[in-house]
C-alpha positions in Angstrom: 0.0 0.0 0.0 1.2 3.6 -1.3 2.3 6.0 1.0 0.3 8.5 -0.9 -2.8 9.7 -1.2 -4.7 12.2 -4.1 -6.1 15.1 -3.6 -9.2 16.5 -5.3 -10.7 19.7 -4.7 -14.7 20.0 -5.3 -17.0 23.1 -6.8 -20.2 24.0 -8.4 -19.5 26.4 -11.9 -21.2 29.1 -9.9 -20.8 31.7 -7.4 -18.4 30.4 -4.8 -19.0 30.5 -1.1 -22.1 33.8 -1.3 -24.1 32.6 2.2 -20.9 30.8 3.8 -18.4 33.4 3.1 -17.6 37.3 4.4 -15.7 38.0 1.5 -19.0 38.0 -0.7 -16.4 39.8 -4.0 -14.7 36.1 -3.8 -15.3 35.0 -7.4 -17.8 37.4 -8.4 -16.5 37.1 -12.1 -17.7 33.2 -12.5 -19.6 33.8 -14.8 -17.2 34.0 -17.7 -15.1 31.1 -16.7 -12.3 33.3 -15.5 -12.7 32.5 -11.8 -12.5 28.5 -12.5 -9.5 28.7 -15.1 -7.6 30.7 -12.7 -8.7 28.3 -9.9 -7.3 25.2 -12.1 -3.9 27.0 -12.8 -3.3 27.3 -8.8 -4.6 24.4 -7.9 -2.1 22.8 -10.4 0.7 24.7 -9.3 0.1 23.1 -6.2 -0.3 19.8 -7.7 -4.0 18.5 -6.9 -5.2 15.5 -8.7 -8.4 16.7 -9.9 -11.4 19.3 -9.7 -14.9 17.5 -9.5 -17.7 19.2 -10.3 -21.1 18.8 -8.6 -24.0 19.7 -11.1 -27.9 20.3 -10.6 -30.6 21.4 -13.1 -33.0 22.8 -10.8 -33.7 26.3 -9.1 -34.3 24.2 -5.8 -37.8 25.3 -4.2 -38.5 21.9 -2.0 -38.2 23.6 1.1 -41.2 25.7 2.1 -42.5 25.3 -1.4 -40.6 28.7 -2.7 -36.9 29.3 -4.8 -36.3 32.5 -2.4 -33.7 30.6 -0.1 -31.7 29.3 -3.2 -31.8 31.8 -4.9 -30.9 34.5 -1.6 -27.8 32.4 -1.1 -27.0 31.0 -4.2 -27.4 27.3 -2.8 -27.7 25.1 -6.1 -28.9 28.3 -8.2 -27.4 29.9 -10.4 -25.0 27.8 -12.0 -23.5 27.6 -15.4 -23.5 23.5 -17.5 -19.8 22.5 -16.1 -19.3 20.2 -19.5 -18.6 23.5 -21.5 -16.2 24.7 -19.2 -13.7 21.6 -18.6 -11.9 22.4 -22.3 -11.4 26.4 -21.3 -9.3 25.2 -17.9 -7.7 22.3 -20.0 -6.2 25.1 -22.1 -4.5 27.4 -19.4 -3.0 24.0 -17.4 -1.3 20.9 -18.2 -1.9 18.4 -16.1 -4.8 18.4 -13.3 -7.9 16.0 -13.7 -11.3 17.8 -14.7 -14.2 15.5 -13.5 -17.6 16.3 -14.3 -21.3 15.5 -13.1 -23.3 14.1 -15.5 -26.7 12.2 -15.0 -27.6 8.7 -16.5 -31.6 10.0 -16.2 -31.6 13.1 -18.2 -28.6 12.4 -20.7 -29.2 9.9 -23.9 -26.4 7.5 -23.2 -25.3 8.3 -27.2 -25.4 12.0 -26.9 -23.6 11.8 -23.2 -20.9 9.4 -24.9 -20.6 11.2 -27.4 -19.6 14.7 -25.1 -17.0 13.3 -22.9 -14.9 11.6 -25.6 -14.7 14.8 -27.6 -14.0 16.2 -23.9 -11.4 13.9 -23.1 -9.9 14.3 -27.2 -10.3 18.4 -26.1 -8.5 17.9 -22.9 -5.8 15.5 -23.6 -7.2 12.5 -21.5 -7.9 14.2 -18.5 -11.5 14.2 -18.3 -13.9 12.6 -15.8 -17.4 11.6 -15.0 -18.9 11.6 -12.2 -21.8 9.2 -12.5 -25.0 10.4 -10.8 -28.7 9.2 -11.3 -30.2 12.4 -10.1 -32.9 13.1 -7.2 -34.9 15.9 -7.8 -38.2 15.9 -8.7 -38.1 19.0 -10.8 -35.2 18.1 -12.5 -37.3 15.7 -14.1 -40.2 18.1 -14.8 -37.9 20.1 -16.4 -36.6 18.0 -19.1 -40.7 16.3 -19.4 -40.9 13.5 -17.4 -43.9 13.3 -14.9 -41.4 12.1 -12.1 -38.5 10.6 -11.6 -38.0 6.5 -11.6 -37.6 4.8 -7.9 -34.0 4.6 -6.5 -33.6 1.3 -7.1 -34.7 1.4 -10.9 -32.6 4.8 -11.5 -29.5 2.6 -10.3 -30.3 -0.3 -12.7 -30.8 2.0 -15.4 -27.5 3.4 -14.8 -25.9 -0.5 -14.6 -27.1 -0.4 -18.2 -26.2 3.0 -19.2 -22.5 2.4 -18.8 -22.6 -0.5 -20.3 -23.6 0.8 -23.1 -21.6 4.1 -23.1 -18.4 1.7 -22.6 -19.0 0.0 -25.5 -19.5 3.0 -27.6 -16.2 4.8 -26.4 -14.4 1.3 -27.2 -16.1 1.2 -30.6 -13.3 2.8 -32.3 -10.3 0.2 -31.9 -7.0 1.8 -31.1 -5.2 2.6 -34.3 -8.0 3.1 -36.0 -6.7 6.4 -37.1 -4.0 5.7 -39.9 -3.9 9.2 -41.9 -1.8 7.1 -44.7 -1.2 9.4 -47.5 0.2 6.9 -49.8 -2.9 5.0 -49.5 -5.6 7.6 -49.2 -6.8 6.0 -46.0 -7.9 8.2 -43.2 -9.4 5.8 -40.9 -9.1 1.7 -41.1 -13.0 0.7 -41.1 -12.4 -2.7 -39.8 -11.5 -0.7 -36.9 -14.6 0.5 -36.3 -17.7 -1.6 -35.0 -21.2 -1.1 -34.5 -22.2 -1.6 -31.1 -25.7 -3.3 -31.7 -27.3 -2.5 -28.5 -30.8 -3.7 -27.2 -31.5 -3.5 -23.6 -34.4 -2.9 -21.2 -33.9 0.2 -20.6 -31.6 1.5 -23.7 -30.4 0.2 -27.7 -28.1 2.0 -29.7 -26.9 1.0 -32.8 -23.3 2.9 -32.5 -20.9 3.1 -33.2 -19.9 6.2 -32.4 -18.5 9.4 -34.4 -15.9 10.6 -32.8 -12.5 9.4 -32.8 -11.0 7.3 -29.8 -9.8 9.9 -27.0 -6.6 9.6 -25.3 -8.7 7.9 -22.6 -10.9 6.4 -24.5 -13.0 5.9 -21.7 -13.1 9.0 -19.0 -12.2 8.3 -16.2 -15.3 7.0 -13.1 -16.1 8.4 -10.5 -19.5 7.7 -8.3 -20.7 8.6 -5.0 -23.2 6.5 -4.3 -23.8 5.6 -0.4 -27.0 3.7 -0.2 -26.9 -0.1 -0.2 -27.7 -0.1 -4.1 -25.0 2.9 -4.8 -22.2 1.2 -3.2 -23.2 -1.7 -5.2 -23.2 0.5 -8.2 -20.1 1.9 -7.6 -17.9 -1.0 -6.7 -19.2 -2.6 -9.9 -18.5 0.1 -12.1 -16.4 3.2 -11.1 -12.8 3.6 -10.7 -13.1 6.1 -7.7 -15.2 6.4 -5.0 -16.4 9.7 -3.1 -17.4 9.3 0.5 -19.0 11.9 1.2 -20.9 10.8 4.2 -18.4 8.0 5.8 -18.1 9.3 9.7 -15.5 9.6 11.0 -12.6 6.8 11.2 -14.9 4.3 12.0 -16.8 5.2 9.2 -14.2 5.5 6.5 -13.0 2.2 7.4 -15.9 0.9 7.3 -16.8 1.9 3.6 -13.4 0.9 2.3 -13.8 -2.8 3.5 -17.4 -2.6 1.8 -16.9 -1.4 -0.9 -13.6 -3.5 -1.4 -15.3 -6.6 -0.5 -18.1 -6.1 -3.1 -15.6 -5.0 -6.2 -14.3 -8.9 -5.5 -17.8 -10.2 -5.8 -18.1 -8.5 -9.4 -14.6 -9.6 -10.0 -12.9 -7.0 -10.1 -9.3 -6.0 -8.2 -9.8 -4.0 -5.2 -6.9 -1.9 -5.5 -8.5 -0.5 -8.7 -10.4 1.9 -6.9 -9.8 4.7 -5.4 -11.7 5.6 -2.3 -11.6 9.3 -1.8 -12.8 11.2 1.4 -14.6 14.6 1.6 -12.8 16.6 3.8 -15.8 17.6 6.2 -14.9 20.3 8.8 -11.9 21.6 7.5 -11.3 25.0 9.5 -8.1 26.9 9.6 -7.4 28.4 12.7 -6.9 32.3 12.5 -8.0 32.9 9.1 -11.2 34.1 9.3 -12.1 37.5 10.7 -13.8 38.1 13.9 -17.0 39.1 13.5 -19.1 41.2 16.2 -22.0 39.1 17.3 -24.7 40.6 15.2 -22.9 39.3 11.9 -22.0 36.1 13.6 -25.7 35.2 14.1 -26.7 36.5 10.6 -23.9 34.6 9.3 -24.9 31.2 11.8 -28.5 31.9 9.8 -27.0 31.7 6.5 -25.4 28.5 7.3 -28.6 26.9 8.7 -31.0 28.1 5.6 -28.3 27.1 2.9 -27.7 23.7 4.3 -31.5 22.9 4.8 -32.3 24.6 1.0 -29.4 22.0 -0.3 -30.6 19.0 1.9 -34.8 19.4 0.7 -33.4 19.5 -2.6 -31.1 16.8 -2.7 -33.2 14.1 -0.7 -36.6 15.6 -2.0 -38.0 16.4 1.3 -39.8 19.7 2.7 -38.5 20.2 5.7 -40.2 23.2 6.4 -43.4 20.9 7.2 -41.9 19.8 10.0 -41.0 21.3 13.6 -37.8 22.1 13.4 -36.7 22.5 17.1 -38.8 19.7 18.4 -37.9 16.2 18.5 -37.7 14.8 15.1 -40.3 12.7 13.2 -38.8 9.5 11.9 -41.5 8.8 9.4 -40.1 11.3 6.9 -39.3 9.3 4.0 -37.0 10.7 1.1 -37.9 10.7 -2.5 -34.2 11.9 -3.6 -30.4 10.5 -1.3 -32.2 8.2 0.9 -28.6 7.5 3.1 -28.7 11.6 3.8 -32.0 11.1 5.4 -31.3 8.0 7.3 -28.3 10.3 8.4 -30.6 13.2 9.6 -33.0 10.4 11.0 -30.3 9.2 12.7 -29.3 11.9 14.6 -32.9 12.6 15.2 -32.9 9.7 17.0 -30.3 10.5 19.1 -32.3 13.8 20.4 -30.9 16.3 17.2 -33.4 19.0 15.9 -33.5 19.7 11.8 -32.2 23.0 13.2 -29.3 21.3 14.8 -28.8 19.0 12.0 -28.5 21.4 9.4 -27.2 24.1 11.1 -24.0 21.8 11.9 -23.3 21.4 7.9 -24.5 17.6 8.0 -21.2 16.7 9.8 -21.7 13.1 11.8 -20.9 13.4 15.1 -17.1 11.6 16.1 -16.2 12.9 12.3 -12.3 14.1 11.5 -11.0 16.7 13.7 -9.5 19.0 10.8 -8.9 22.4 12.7 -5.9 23.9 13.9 -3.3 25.6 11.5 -2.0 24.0 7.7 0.2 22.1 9.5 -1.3 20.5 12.3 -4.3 19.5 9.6 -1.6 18.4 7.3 -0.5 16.0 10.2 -4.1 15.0 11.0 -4.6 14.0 7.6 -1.6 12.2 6.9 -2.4 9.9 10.1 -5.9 9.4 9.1 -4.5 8.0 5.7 -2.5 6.0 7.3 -5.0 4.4 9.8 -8.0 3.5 7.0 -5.3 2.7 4.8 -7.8 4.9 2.1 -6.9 6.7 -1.3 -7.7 10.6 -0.8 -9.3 13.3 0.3 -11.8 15.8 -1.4 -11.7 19.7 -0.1 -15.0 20.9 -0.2 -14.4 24.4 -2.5 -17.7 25.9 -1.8 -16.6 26.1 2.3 -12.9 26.8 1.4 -12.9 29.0 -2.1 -11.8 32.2 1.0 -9.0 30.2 2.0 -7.4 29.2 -1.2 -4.1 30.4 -0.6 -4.0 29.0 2.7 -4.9 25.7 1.2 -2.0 26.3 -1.8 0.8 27.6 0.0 0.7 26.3 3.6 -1.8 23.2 3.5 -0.4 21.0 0.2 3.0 22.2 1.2 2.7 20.8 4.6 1.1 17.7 3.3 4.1 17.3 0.4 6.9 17.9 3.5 5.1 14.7 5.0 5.7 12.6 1.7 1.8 12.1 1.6 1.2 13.6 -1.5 2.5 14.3 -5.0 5.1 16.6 -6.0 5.3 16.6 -9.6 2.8 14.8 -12.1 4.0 11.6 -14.1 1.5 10.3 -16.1 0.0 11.3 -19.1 -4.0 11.6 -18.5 -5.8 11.8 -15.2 -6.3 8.1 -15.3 -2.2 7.3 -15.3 -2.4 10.0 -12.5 -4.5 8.3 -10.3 -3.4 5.1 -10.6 0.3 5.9 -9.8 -0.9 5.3 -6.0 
């Protein structure tokens, strides 16, 4: 086992850090893609693996039935298609990983196919999809569909979708492209194959137009945390997000899952990569002190933000609900049903909504990761070293204020330590990641 570990850092292509930031001017020219490409060329500098991007359709309005608390604090609204924006950051950097949000519900597997091998062709092999099945109800009005499938059907539409998207992106053979001028050939056709697809769900003749990327197949990535998503991802991506394992105990305890259930689809283990989201990450001394008046309006922020993004997400209004009382535990969610049993859970343990939310959805016993760059360095390096795990994932949104800190006194820290990379060796994000 690697000494190392990756780091990711993960964003929305919108306005950065409005409702959980003082510095509200932070990346007020996002817009235009200026913010992000500048973003990419530090965050290179430094030598991250990757930046992930999240991606929602919606203008959320689950909670209390009305957009004004998205749209106040810029929760999941606005935001700008990510997809178009990966090739304008490839451009300006060399190196980091650009991993996108996609979902297998409102993309035709062809057309989604189809994007991401001219993104990887446009990048140079350093694209990525994240592989999401979507939750929100309105995202599915917005594109026709009455409502969305169950959970457990949206994840077995998604078994097939990648399927059939890998055999699309592998429909060109490598060397396919000859360019022979003496024989007039531009591309060998018996290198080229239909793909003859016919499913429950999907069929696609293929093959594809495009030629083969660098990839050829971007890289995975897939977040899933319920029973049937960690199924789904230990079948089927190449990294892993946990973005709701608790604490030590919990990290362990999704690596060995999801290790154990890779083996039963066959595959190797140590093909994954199980990345962390670095919940709670809080530099001592870097924020301002606020008087207690802003504090409080600041504390609201927090709270409405967080429970905007969690009605979305798991499809639940929690506004119908007390939110300083005990907790009901018949709420049932149409959208992330582990984030509810989360919130359930802590409800049961005598937690308020109010409490819940206004603590960022962290567990209880998660990672300590305050104190200065180095001390956190130090913290993460030993948690690494006790799950035996692959990564972690900053959270931009919280962090985008204390970028520098994270560049030039965090990474530095954490490179000292012999924890993670110095320099970049392989040739697409892929090679990256699978260094160690």
């Amino acid at each position: 086992m690697s000494s190392k570990f990756h780091l990711g850092y993960f964003t929305k292509f919108g306005k950065p850090a409005w409702a959980l930031d003082t510095r509200k001017s932070i990346g007020s020219n996002w817009p235009d893609g200026s913010y992000h490409v500048e973003l990419a060329k530090k965050l290179e500098a430094a030598k991250l693996d990757f930046i992930l991007f999240e991606d929602t359709t919606v203008v959320a309005d689950k909670f209390g039935a009305s957009m004004e608390l998205d749209l106040k604090h810029a929760v999941l609204a606005p935001k700008h298609d990510p997809l178009p924006l990966l090739p304008l950051m490839a451009y300006e950097t060399s190196n980091i990983g650009l991993i996108s949000t996609a979902s297998t519900t409102f993309y035709e597997p062809f057309v989604l196919a189809r994007l991401f091998s001219t993104l990887d062709s446009l990048t140079g092999g350093r694209v990525g999809w994240n592989i999401v099945t979507s939750s929100e109800t309105n995202a599915a009005n917005n594109i026709g569909l009455e409502a969305l499938p169950s959970h457990a059907e949206r994840y077995a539409i998604a078994d097939e979708y990648v399927e059939l998207a890998i055999k699309l992106w592998e429909s060109w053979e490598e060397g396919a492209l000859v360019a022979d001028e003496k024989t007039g050939v531009y591309v060998d056709h018996t290198k080229v194959h239909t793909v003859d697809h016919v499913g429950k769900y999907f069929s696609s003749r293929g093959p594809l137009n495009t030629l083969r990327s660098p990839q050829a197949i971007p890289f995975l990535s897939q977040a899933g945390a319920s029973d049937r998503g960690r199924s789904f991802a230990a079948k089927n991506a190449e990294m892993v997000l946990g973005l709701t394992a608790a604490g030590l105990d919990g990290m362990k305890e999704l690596r060995r899952d999801i290790r154990a259930r890779a083996e039963s689809f066959g595959r190797n283990p140590d093909d994954i990569k199980i990345i962390y989201l670095a919940n709670g990450l809080h530099f001592a001394g870097t924020a301002p002190e606020l008087d207690e008046a802003t504090q409080a309006q600041m504390d609201q922020a927090s709270f409405e933000y967080a429970i905007t993004m969690g009605a979305s997400t798991m499809d639940v209004d929690f506004s119908q609900y007390d939110l300083d009382g005990p907790m009901d535990q018949n709420m049932t969610a149409g959208g992330h049903t582990s984030a509810l049993d989360f919130v359930k859970q802590a409800g049961a343990q005598g937690a308020t909504l109010r409490q819940v939310f206004s603590s960022g959805m962290r567990a209880e016993g998660g990672l300590d990761l305050t104190g200065t760059p180095e001390e956190i360095a130090e913290k993460m390096a030993d948690a690494m070293k006790e799950v035996g795990g692959d990564g972690f994932l900053l959270e931009g949104g919280d962090l985008a204020g204390d970028l520098d800190v994270i560049t030039d006194r965090l990474v530095p820290a954490l490179q000292r330590l012999g924890v993670v990379r110095t320099e970049y060796h392989g040739r697409t994000l892929r090679e990256n990641m699978l260094e160690f």
